[in-house]
Structures are given as structure tokens and as C-alpha cells.
C-alpha positions as CSV (number, residue, x, y, z in Angstrom):
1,X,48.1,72.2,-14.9
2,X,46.8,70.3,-12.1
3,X,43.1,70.2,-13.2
4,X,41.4,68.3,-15.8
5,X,37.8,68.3,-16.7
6,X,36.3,65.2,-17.8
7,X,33.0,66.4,-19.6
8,X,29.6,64.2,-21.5
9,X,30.0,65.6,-24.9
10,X,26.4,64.5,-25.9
11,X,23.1,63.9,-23.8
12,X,25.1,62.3,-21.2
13,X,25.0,58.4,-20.8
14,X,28.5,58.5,-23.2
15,X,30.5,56.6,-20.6
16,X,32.1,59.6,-18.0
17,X,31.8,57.1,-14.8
18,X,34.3,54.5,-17.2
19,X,36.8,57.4,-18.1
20,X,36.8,58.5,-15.1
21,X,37.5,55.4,-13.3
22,X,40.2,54.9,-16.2
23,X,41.7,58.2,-15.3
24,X,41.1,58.5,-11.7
25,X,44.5,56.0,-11.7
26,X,47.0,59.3,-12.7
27,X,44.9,61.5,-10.4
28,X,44.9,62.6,-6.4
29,X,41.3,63.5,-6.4
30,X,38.0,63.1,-7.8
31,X,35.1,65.7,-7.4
32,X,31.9,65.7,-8.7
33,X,30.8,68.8,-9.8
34,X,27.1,69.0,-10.8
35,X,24.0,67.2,-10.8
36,X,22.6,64.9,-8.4
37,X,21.5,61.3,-7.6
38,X,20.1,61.3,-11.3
39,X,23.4,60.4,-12.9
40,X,24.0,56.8,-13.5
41,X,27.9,55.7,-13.8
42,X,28.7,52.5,-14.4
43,X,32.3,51.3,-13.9
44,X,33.7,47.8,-15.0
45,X,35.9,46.2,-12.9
46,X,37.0,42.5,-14.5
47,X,33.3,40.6,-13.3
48,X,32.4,43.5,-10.8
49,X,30.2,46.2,-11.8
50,X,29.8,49.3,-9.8
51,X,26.8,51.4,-10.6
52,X,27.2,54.6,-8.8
53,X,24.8,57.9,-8.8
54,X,26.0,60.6,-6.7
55,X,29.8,59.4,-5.4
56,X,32.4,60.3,-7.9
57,X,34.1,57.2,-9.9
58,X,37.1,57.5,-8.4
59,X,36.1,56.0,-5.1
60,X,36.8,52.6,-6.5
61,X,41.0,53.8,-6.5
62,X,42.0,53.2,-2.7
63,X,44.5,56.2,-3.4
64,X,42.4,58.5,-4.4
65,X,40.4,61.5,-2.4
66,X,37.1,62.1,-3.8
67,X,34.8,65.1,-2.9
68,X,30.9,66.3,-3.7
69,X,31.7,69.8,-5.1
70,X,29.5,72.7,-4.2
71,X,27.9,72.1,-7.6
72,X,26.2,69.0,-6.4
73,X,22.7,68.6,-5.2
74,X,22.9,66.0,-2.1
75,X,19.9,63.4,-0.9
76,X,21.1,62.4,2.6
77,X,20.0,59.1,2.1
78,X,21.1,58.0,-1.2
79,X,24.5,59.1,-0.4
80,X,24.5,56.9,3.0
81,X,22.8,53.9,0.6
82,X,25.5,54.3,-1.6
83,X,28.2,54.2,0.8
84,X,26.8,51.2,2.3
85,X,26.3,49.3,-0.3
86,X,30.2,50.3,-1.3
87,X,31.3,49.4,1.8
88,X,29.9,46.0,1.9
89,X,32.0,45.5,-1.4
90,X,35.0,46.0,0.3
91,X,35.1,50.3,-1.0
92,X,36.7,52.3,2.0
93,X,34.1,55.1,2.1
94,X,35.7,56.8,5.1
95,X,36.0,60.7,6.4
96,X,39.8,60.6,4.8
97,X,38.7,59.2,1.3
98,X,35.1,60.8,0.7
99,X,34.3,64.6,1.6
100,X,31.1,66.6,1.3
101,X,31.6,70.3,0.8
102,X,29.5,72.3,2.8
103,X,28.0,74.5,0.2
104,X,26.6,71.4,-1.4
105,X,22.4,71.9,-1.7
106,X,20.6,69.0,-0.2
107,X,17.6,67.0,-1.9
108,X,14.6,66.3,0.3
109,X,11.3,64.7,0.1
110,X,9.4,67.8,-0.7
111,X,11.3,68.2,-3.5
112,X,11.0,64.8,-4.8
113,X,7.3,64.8,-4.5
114,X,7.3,68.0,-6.0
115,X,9.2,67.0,-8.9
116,X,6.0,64.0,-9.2
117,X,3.8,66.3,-9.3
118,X,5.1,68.5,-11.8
119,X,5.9,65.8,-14.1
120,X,2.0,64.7,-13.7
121,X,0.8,68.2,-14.4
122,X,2.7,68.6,-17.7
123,X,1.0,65.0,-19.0
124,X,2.1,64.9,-22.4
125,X,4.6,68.1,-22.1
126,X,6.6,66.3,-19.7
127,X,10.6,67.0,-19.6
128,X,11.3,63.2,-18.7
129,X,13.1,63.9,-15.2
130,X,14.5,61.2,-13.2
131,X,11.9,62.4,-10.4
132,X,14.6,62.4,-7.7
133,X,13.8,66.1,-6.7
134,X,16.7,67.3,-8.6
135,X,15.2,70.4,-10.4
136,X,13.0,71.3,-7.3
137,X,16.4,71.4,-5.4
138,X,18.3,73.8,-7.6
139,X,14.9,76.0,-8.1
140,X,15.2,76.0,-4.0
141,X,18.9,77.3,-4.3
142,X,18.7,79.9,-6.7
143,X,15.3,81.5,-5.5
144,X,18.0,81.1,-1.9
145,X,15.8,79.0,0.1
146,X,17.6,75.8,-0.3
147,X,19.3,74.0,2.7
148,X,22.9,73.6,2.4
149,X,24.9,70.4,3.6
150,X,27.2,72.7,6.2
151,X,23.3,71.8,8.4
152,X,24.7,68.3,8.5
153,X,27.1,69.8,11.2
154,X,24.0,70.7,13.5
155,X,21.6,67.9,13.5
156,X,19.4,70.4,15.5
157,X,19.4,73.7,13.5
158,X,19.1,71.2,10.9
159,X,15.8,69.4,12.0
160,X,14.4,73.1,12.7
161,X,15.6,74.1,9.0
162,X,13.7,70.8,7.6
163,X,10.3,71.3,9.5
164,X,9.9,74.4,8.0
165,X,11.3,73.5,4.8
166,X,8.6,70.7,4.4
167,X,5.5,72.9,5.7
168,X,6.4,75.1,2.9
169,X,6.2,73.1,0.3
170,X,3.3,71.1,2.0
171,X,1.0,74.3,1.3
172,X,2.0,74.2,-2.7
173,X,1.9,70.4,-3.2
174,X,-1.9,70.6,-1.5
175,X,-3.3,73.9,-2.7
176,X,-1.3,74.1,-6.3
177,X,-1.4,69.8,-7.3
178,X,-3.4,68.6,-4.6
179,X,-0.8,66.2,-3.6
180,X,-0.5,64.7,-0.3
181,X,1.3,66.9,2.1
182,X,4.1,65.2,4.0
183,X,4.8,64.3,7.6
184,X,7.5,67.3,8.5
185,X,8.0,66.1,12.1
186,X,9.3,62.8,10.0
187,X,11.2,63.9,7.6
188,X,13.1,66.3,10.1
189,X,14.1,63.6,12.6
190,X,14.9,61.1,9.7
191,X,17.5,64.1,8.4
192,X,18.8,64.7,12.2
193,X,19.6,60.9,12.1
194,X,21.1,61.6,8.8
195,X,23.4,64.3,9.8
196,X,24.4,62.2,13.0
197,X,26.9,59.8,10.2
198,X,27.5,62.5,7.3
199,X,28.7,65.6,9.9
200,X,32.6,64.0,9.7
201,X,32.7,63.9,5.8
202,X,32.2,68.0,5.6
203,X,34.9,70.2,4.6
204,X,35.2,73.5,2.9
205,X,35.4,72.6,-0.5
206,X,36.6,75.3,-2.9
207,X,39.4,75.9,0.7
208,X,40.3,71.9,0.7
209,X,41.0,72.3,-3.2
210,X,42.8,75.3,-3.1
211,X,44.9,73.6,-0.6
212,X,45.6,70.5,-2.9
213,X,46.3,72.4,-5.6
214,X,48.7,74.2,-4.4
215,X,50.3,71.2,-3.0
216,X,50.5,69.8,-6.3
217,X,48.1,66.9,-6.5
218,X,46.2,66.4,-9.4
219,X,42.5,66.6,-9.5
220,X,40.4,64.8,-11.9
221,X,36.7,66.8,-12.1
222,X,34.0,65.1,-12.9
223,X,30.5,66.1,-14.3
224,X,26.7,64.2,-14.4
225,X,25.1,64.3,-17.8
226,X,26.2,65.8,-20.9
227,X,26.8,69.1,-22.9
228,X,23.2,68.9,-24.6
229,X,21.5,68.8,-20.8
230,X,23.1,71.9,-20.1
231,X,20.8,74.7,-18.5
232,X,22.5,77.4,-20.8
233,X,23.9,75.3,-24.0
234,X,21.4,72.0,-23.9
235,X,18.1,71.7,-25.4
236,X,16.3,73.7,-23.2
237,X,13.6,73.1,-22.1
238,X,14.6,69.4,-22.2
239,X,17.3,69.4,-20.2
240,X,19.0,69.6,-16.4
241,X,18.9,71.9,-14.2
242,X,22.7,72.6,-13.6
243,X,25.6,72.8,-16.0
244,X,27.4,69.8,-17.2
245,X,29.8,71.8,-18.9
246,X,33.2,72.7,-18.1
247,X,31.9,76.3,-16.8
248,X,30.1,74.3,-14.4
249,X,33.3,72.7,-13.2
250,X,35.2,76.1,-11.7
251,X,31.9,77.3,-10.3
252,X,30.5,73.5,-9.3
253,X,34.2,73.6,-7.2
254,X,35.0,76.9,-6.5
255,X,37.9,77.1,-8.6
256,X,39.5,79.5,-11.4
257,X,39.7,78.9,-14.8
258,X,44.1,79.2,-14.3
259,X,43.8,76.0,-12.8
260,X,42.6,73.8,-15.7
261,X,44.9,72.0,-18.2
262,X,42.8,69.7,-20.3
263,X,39.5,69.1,-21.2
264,X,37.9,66.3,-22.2
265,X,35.2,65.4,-24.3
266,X,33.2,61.4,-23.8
267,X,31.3,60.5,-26.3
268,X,29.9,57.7,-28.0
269,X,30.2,56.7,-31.4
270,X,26.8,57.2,-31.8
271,X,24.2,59.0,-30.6
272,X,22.0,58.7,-27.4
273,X,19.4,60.2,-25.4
274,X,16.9,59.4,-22.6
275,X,14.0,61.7,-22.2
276,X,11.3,64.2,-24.4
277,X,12.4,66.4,-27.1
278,X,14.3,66.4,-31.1
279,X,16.9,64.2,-32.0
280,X,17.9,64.3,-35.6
281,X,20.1,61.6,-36.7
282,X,17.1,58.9,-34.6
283,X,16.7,55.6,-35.8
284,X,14.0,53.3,-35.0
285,X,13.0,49.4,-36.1
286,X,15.7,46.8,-36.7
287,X,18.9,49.3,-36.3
288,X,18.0,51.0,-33.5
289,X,17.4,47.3,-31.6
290,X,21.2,46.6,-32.6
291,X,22.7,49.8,-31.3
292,X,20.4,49.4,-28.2
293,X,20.9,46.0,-27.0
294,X,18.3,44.2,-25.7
295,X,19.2,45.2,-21.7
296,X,20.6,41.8,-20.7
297,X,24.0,43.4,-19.7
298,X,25.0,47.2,-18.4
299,X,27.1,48.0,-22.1
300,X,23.4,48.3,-24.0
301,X,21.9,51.3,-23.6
302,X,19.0,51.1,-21.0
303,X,19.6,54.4,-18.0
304,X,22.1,53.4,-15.2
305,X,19.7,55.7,-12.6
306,X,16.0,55.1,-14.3
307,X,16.5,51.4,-16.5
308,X,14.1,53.5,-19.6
309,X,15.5,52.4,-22.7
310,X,18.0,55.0,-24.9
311,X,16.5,56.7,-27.9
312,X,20.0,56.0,-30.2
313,X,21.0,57.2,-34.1
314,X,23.8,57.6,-35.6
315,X,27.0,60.0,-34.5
316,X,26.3,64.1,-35.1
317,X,29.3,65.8,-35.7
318,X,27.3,68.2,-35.1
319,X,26.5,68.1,-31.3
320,X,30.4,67.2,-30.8
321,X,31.3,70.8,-32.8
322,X,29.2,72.3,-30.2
323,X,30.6,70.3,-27.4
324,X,33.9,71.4,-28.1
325,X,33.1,74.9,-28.7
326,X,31.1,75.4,-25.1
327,X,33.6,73.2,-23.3
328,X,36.9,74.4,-25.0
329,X,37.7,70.5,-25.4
330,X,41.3,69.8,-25.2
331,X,40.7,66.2,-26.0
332,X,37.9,63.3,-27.4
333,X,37.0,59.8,-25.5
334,X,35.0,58.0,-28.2
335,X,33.3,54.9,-26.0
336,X,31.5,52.0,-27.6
337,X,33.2,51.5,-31.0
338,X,33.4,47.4,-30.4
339,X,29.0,48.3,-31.2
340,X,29.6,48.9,-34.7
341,X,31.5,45.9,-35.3
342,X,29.7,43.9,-38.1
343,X,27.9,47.0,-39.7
344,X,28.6,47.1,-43.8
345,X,28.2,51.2,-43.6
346,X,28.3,53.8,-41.1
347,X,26.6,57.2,-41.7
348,X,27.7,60.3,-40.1
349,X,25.7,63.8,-39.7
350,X,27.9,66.4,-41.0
351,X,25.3,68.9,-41.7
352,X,21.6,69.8,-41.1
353,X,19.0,70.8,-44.0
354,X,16.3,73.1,-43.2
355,X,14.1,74.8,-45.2
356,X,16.4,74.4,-48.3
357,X,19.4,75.6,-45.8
358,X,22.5,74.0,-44.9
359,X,23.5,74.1,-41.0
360,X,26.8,73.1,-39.9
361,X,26.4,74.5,-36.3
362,X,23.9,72.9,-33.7
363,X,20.7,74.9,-33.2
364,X,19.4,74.8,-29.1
365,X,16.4,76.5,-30.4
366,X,14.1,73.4,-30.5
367,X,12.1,74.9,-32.8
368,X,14.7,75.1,-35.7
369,X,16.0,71.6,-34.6
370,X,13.0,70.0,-34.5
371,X,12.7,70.8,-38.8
372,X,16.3,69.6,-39.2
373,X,17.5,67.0,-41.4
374,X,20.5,65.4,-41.2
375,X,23.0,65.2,-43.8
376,X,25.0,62.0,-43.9
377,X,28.5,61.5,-44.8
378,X,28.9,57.2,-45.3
379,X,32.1,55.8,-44.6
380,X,32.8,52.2,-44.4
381,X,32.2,49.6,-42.0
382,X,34.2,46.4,-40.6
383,X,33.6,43.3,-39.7
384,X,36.0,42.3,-37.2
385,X,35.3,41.8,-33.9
386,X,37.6,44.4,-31.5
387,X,37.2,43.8,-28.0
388,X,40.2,42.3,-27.6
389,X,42.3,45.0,-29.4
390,X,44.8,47.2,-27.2
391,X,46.6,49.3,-30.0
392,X,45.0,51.8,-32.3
393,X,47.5,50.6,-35.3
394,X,46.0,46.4,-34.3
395,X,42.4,48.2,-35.4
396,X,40.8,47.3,-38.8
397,X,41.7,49.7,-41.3
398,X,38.0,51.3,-41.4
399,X,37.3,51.4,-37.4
400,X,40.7,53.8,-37.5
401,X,39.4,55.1,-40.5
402,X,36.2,56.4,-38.7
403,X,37.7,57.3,-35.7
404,X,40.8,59.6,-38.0
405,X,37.6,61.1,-39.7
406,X,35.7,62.1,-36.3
407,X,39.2,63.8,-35.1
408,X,40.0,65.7,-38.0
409,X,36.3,67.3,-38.5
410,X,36.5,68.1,-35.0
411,X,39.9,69.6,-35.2
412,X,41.0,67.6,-31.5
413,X,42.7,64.7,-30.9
414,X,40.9,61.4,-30.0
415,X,43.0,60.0,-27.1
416,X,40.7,57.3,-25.5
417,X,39.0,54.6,-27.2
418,X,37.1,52.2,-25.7
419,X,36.2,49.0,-26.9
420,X,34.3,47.2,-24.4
421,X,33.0,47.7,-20.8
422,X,35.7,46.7,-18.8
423,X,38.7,48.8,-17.4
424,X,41.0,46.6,-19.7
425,X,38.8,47.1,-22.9
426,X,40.9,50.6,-23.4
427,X,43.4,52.2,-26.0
428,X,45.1,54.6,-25.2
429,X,45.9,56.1,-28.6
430,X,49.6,57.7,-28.9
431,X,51.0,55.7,-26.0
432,X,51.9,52.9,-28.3
């Protein structure tokens, strides 16, 4: 099967842009399907570092075709910043390498100021957005006033579909938060100007797919955020407004489910989240500093899109059970297992307690998981450093030890390990 689905098996962060990129090498395409500008990949390229938001991974592959699925919420000008900023690296960001289906949603700045002032009228209730208008702009598509990307084609029905667009949401931001409206003569003519260089990259995209699958190419897709951010499956409320999960891919491209041959899983091997809302297996103080980092390089766990600081803990089998259950996982990536290098014991969340009750299955009713505790199963650490190690059998005997245990309560195969940030830092287990 000529489809693979590369899903965030966790609260996203887990390292998709660097599988991606790693996989994006056996692949013809790359297409994003969900989310928005508020998903940070980084990808490691020997001393370069490539922090992209909204442009799939594989861009970085001069062979490979990448599109912005249907799925995908679009702000104009991050995607031109982006490509600029690619280009001036020497990225070829051109019509034939980069398209922009035309069923895409675009992001404007109404919805960005409307996703402020939401945020400020929750106070202490707030979700923890990325305030880059995301939620706002799917809210706008499925109440089916949003603005689709195919307007890019007409930077005049555009403009008029902008105006109007902005004095709508003028009247709520000034009579509902008493926000300052915005200039909608503007923002129309800066989006005119916009559609003027993004018109060429707009194609069809569940037709353009259809087309390269049945030619046979491979297509690689590729989510923002994680299981746990899910609309349906996450931890609502605190969580995205589109679905990360591998249901997300066929509708986020416009694809069928015959299409898909494996699926599979990032995570870390621990736990992380940005953002409000329960996290069991949490850890504060001394350990949480070493699992964090201190920010000084993009491997420690500060956002790729906002720079706030990870809430971390230890791994919870029980979030991956779920993952792989929602997603139909084929596969697991575990990412960032050099981190626990140096550590005398390792605990693992097999279980929840509550109320005298043992849980083995993840609860997205926050009020349940919010009295969970977890239960740990301790397996033993190592102290040798890894970075440099290629081959799952060159591993100390308790880093392969942790990673056989993760596999076999999970009942999939681990197939990626990462042990380090750069494209090199990789084994590939079973292709020894």
C-alpha cells in the first residue's frame, strides 16, 4: 500500500517533523494533513536546523512533492514567510515541489485576534492555544463561513470575500470582548497581494492524490500535534481543533481508508505536554529540570511554534494503548531515548488507581483523569552514553531492555529509535 500515516502518539511535540524528514527519503510525496501554523517541526540536518510550522517535513528532500491537504488551516502569510525564509537556505519552494489544495481553510487576522480575545476572557480557564487563529478558523469552516484557499485563484473575489469576512467578526470582537475592530480595507488588499504569489501553488488535492496513487508513488502523510489533542479522542476540552489522528489523514486528504498500509505511532520515551489540563505521570523539581533541558539547544523540550517550556513525566503506557487503539498503529517511533542516559531507574505507568480502582485504559473524561494515579512498573536504567549508537543489538542491555518492554505491552513493533537530534542519530531496528 502506497500510503503511510505518520501519527504524534502523545500530546504532540514527540518528534513527527524528524520521522518524517527520516522517512520522507523512501517516499514521492509529503502532505500535511491537519492543523495549522501552530505545529512546530524541527528537523536536524548535520549543523542546520529547520524549524518548520505549516510546510510538510519533506520539503527539505529535493525529490520529494509536498502538499497542504484539505485538512489544513492556511495563514497566507506565514506560509509565504516560511517559504522565504526556505528559499534563502537554498530549499526549492517552487509550484512543481510545494502545492496548496484548494479546499484548504485559510487563517486570517480576525481570527487571530479572536482567538486573543477568547483566551483573555477565559483568564484562568484558559485552553493554552498558540493564538495563531487556529480554533477560530476551523469554528469558521464547520459553522460554513470559512474562506477556502481555491480564493487565492481570484485575488478580487478574494479581497471582496475578506472585507466582509473582517466586518463580521469586527461586530463580535467590539460588541462581545470589546476588542479593537480591525482595518478590513487592509487586511483585504494585504490578502489580494497574497494571492498574487500563492495562486500557482493550487491544485485539487484529494484529484492530484488520486492521480499519484494510482501512478504508484508513495505518499508519506503527515499530521500536527498528537493523539491526546485530538477533537474526538484528546483531552477535550484541552485540546485542538482538528484531528491528529489517522481518521484525520483520509478526510484531511481526501482519501480512502484502501489506500493506507502502515501507521505509525512517534512518541517519546517520556511524556510531554504544552498547555492547561491533567497529566498523571508529571514530575516537577530536580527531575523534571533533567528531562526538560534547560532550552540552550532545540532537543530540550521548550515549543518549536510558542518557546513555553514542556510540562514532562515519565512514559504512560497508557496514552500509547490508546494511541494505538484510535490510530490502528501498524508501527512505534520511540524519540529521545539518548535523555535517559545516566538515570539509575526508570518508572513506567502501566495502570491508573482511582478511587481504590485499577484503570488500564486511558480516560478522556478529565474528570476521572484528573483523580488518577499512576501505577509504576520500575525497570532499570543505564549509564552509557548512546548517541553515537547505530544498531539496536550495540545498545546497553537495559536501554533495549526498556524499549523490548514498551513493544511487547503495546503488542506493535518499535521500528525507529532515535537517539539524538540529527538525521544520523537514527536505528533503524530490524534492518541490521
Amino acid at each position: 500500500m502506497p500510503l503511510n500515516i505518520v501519527i504524534g502518539a502523545q500530546w504532540g511535540d514527540e518528534g513527527k517533523g524528524r520521522i518524517t524528514d527520516l522517512l520522507a527519503a523512501q517516499a514521492d510525496i509529503v502532505a500535511r494533513y491537519s492543523g495549522g501554523d501552530n505545529a512546530g517541526h524541527t528537523v536536524t540536518i548535520g549543523s542546520e536546523v529547520f524549524k518548520l510550522h505549516l510546510i510538510p517535513s519533506g520539503i527539505i528532500h529535493p525529490a520529494v512533492t509536498c502538499l497542504i491537504g484539505n485538512g489544513v488551516v492556511v495563514n497566507p502569510r506565514v506560509m509565504l514567510q516560511e517559504m522565504d525564509a526556505l528559499a534563502a537556505r537554498g530549499v526549492n519552494v517552487t509550484p512543481a515541489c510545494l502545492k496548496l489544495s484548494e479546499n484548504a481553510h485559510l487563517i486570517t487576522p480576525a481570527h487571530i485576534a479572536l482567538d486573543k480575545a477568547v483566551e483573555q476572557e477565559r483568564g484562568g480557564d484558559a485552553i493554552g492555544t498558540t493564538l495563531r487563529g487556529i480554533g477560530p478558523a476551523y469554528t469558521d469552516k464547520v459553522s460554513r463561513v470559512g474562506l477556502r484557499a481555491g480564493l487565492l485563484a481570484d485575488p478580487e473575489a478574494l479581497a471582496e470575500a475578506i472585507y466582509a469576512h473582517v466586518a463580521m467578526h469586527n461586530k463580535t470582537l467590539r460588541q462581545i470582548y470589546g476588542a479593537e475592530p480591525l482595518d478590513a480595507t487592509a487586511v483585504a488588499a494585504e490578502y489580494a497581494a497574497y494571492a498574487q504569489r500563492l495562486a500557482p501553488y493550487l491544485v485539487d488535492g484529494s484529484v492530484w492524490l488520486d492521480e499519484a496513487l494510482r501512478n504508484g508513488r508513495t505518499v508519506l502523510a503527515e499530521g500536527a500535534q498528537g493523539t491526546l489533542l485530538d477533537i474526538d479522542h484528546g483531552t477535550y476540552p484541552f485540546v485542538t481543533s482538528s484531528s491528529p489522528t489517522a481518521g484525520g489523514a483520509l478526510t484531511g486528504l481526501g482519501v480512502g481508508p484502501r489506500e493506507v498500509g502502515q501507521v505509525l505511532g512517534v512518541a517519546k520515551v517520556f511524556t510531554s505536554r504544552v498547555g492547561s489540563g491533567p497529566f498523571p505521570t508529571e514530575l516537577t523539581g530536580e527531575m523534571a529540570m533533567r528531562l526538560r533541558g534547560t532550552g540552550a539547544n532545540p532537543w530540550d523540550e521548550y515549543g518549536t511554534t510558542t518557546g513555553r517550556p514542556r510540562r514532562v513525566g515519565w512514559l504512560d503506557l497508557l496514552i500509547l494503548r490508546h494511541a494505538r487503539r484510535v490510530n490502528g498503529l501498524t508501527h512505534l517511533a520511540l524519540t529521545k531515548l539518548d535523555i535517559l542516559s545516566g538515570l539509575p531507574e526508570l518508572p513506567v505507568c502501566v495502570a491508573y488507581e482511582v478511587n481504590g480502582r485499577r484503570l488500564e485504559q486511558f480516560p478522556t473524561d478529565l474528570r476521572l483523569l484528573a483523580r488518577c494515579r499512576p501505577i509504576f512498573h520500575t525497570l532499570p536504567g543505564w549509564s552509557e552514553e548512546i548517541t553515537h549508537v547505530r544498531r539496536f543489538a550495540d545498545l546497553p542491555a537495559n536501554a533495549q531492555g526498556y524499549v523490548t518492554f514498551i513493544a511487547a505491552q503495546l503488542g506493535i513493533p518499535v521500528s525507529i529509535i532515535s537517539v539524538g537530534p540529527a538525521r544520523a542519530q537514527t536505528i533503524w531496528v530490524g534492518e541490521e
